[in-house]
C-alpha positions in Angstrom: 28.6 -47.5 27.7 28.0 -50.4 29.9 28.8 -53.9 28.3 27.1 -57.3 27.9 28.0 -60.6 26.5 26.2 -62.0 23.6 25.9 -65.9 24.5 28.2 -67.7 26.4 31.7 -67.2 25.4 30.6 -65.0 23.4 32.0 -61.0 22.6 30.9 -58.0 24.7 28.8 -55.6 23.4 27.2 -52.4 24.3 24.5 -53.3 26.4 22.3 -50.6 23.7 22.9 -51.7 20.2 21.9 -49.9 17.1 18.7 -51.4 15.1 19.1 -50.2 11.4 16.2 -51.7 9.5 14.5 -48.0 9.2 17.3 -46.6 7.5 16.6 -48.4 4.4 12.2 -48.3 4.5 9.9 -49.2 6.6 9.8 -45.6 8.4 9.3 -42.9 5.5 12.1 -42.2 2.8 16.1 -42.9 3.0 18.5 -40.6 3.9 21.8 -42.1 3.3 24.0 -39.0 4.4 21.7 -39.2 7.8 21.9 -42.7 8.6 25.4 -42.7 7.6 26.1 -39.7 10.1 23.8 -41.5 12.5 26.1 -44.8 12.5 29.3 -42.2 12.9 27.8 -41.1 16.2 27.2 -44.6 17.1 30.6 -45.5 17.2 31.3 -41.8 18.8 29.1 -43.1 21.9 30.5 -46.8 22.3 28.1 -48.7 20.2 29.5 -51.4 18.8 26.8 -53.5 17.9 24.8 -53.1 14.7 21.7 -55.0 13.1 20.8 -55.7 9.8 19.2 -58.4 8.1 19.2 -58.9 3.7 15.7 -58.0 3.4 15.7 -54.7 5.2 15.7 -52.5 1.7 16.3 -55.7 -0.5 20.0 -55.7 0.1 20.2 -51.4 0.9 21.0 -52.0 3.9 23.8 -54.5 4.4 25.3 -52.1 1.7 24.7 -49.0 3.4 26.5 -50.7 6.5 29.1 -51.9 4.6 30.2 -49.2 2.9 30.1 -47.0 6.3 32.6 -49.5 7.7 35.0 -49.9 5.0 38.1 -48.8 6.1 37.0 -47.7 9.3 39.5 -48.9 12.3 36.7 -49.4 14.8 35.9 -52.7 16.1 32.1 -53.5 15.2 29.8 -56.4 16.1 27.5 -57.2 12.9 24.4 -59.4 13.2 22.4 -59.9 9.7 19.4 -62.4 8.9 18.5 -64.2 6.1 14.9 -66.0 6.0 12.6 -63.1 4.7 12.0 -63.3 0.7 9.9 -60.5 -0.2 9.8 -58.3 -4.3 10.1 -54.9 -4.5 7.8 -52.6 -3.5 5.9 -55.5 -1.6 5.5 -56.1 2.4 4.2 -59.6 1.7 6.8 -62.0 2.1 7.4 -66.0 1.9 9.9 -67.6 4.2 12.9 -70.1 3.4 15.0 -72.1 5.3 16.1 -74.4 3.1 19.8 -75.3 3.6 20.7 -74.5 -0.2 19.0 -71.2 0.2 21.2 -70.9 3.7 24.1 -70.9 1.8 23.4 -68.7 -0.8 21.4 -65.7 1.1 25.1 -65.9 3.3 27.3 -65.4 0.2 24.9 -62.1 -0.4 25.1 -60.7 2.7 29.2 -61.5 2.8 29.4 -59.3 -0.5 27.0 -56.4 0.5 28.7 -56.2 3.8 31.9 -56.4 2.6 33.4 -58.8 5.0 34.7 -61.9 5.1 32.7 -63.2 8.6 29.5 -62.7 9.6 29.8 -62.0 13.5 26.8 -62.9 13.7 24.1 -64.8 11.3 20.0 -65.2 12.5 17.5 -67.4 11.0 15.1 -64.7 10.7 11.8 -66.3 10.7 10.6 -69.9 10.6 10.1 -71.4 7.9 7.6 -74.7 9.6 8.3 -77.3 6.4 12.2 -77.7 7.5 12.9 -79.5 10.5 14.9 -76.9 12.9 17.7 -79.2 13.1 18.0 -78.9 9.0 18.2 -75.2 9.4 20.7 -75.0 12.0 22.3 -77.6 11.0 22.9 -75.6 7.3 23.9 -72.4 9.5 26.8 -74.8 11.7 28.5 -75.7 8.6 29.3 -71.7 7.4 30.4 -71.5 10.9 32.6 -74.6 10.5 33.7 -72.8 7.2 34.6 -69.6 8.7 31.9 -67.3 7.0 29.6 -67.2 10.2 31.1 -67.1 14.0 27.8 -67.2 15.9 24.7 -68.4 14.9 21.2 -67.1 15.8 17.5 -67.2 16.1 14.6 -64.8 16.0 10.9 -65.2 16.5 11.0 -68.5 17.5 9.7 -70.6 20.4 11.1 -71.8 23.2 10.9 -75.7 21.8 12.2 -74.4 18.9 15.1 -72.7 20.4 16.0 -76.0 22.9 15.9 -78.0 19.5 18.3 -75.5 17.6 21.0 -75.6 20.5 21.0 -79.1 20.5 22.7 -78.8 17.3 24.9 -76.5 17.2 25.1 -73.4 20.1 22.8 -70.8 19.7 24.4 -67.1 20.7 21.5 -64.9 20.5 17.3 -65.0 20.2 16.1 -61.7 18.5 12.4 -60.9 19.2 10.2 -58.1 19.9 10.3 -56.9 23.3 9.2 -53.6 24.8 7.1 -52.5 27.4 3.8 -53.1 25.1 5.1 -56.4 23.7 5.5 -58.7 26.4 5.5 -62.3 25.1 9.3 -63.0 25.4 8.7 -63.2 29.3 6.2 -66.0 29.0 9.4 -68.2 29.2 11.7 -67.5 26.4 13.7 -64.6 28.8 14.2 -67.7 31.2 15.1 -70.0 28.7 18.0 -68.3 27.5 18.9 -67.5 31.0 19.1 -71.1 31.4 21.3 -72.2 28.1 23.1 -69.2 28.3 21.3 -67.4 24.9 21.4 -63.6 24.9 18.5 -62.3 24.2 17.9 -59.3 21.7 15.4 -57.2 22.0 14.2 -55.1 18.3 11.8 -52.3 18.8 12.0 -52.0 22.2 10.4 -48.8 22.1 7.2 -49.8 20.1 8.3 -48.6 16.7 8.7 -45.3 18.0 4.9 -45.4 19.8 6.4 -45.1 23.4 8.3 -42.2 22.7 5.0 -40.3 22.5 5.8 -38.3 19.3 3.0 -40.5 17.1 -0.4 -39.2 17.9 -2.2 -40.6 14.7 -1.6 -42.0 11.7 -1.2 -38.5 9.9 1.7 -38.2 11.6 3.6 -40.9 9.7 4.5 -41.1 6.4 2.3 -41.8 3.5 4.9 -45.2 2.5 4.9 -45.5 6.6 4.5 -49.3 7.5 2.8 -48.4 10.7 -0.5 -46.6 8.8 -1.4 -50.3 8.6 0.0 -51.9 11.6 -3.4 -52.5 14.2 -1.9 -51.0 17.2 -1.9 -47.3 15.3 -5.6 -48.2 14.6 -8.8 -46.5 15.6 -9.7 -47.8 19.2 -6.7 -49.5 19.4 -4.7 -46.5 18.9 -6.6 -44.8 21.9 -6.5 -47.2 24.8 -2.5 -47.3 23.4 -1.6 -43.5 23.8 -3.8 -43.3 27.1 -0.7 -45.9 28.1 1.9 -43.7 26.7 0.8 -40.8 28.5 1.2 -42.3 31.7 4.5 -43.1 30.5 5.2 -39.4 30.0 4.0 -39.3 33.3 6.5 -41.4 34.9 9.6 -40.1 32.7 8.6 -36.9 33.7 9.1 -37.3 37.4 12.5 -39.2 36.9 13.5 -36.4 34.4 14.0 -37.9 31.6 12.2 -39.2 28.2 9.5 -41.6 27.8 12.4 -43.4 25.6 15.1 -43.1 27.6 12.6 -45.1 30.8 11.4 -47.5 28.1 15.2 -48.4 27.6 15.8 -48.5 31.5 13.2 -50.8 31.9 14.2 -53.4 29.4 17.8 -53.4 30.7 16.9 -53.4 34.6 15.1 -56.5 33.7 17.9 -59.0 32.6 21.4 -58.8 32.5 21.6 -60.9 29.4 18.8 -58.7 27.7 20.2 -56.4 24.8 17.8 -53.7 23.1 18.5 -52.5 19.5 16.5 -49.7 19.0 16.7 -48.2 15.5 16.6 -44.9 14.2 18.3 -42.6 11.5 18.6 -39.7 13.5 21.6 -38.4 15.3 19.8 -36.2 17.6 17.4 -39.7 18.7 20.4 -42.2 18.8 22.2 -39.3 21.7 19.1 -39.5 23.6 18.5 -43.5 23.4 22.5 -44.1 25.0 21.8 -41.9 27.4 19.3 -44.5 28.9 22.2 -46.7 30.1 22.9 -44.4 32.6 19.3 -44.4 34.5 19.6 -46.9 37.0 15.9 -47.9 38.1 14.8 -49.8 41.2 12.6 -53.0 41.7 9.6 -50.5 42.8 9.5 -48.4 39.5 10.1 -51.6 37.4 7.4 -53.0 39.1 4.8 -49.7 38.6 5.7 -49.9 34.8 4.9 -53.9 34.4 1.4 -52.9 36.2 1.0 -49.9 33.6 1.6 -51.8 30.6 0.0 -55.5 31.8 -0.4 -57.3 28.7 -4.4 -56.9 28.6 -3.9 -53.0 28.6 -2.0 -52.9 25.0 -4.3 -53.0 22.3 -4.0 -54.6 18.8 -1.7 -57.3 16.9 1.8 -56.3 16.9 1.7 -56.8 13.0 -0.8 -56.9 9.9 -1.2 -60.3 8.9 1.0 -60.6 6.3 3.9 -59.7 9.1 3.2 -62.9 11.5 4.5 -65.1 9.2 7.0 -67.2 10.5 6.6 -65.4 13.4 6.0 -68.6 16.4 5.8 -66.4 20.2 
């Protein structure tokens, strides 16, 4: 597995992380003995870098990761969140940055993961009443304390980003970023360049869309986020798999998957670019490493930026209630 450094100074990682939201809800039901098998072959194939963040099954999550690692010799990278305040059974959520809050959602996350450090801590989304600096400012002191080593951002703008680093080093931005989800190159890949940010990229292959297994909403889950998310929506959803199709297209000819190019693509882009796609499979997760090995040139690069041009993808990335906080 090839390796890339998360910030400057910062550790190495595998340049393909694992995204583990899904494994708790989101995507259809739990299956703890999968995901738990899934994060056994993670380690099997070099990945060393894992995702979570406290709101990703109200807390099921960090536990599930914790648990897995307990005891386990492996050296892991572990990057959570806090930000997100949602009740059960409900995707509607507020957002809170306020430094007491800070300190308090970190204590959580310490005891569900089991661990003493937080490799790595994100505000999740932006809450707009607290001054950046305020935020940060709240995550520098748990790294002055030792319960945080690097601190991170995701969603946020570029301003917002300069501002944050001003106080205290920022190590990572997480945002969306796949070939249908562009926005991060409208200056934010170029701003971390610059300050020397890594940049993280969730869902980089469009909540499982551009692996061309999702035809229609009846093939998800009845509890399935995506039944309501406006890119698996009527015309939306059309102009969307006429995309994926040429994606098959152009796997097909480099023999490989539409997920495994998607994956090429991102990391042929930028060196200091790091996808996390998720999934609780074992046989998907195989499948997704494998991608590190495609090398791609400046020509096919180029062909997929011209299939997926912004204007071709159709629909919001979330319903509503998911932009909040949310400032690309």
């Amino acid at each position: 597995m090839q390796r890339r450094v998360l910030g400057a100074g910062g550790p190495a990682v595998s340049a393909i992380g694992l995204g583990c939201m899904g494994m708790s809800e989101f995507y259809g039901p739990r299956d703890d003995e999968g995901s738990r098998a899934t994060l056994a072959a993670a380690l099997d194939h070099g990945i060393d870098f894992f995702d979570t963040a406290d709101t990703y099954g109200l807390g099921h999550n960090e536990t599930l990761i914790g648990g897995f690692l307990r005891g386990r010799a492996t050296p892991v990278t572990i990057a959570t969140k806090f930000g997100i305040v949602r009740e059960p059974g409900r995707y509607d959520r507020r957002i809170d940055n306020s430094p007491a809050y800070i300190a308090q959602a970190c204590e959580a996350s310490l005891r569900r993961l089991g661990i003493e450090t937080i490799d790595l801590y994100y505000l999740h989304r932006r809450d707009p009443s607290v001054p950046i600096e305020d935020a940060v400012g709240a995550m520098a002191r748990l790294v002055e304390t030792g319960k945080v080593r690097r601190l991170g951002l995701s969603e946020v703008s570029v301003d917002s980003l300069r501002r944050a680093h001003a106080v205290h080093p920022i190590a990572a931005v997480q945002s969306e970023y796949s070939l249908w989800s562009r926005e991060p190159e409208r200056g934010m890949l170029a701003a971390c360049a610059e300050l020397g940010v890594a940049f993280v990229a969730y869902s980089p292959l469009g909540r499982a869309f551009l692996t061309g297994s999702i035809a229609g909403t009846g093939d998800l889950a009845a509890d399935d986020f995506r039944r309501h998310s406006p890119r698996f929506q009527g015309e939306a959803l059309d102009r969307n798999i006429a995309l994926t199709r040429q994606l098959a297209d152009f796997a097909a000819m480099r023999g490989a998957t539409p997920a495994q190019i998607a994956l090429a693509w991102i990391l042929a882009r930028e060196p200091h670019v790091v996808p996390i796609p998720g999934t609780k499979r074992v046989r998907y997760l195989a499948e997704n490493v494998a991608a590190a090995e495609i090398a791609m040139s400046a020509a096919e690069v180029a062909t997929l930026d011209r299939i997926f041009a912004p204007e071709a993808v159709a629909g919001a990335r979330y319903p509503a209630a998911g932009m909040t906080g949310i400032e690309t």
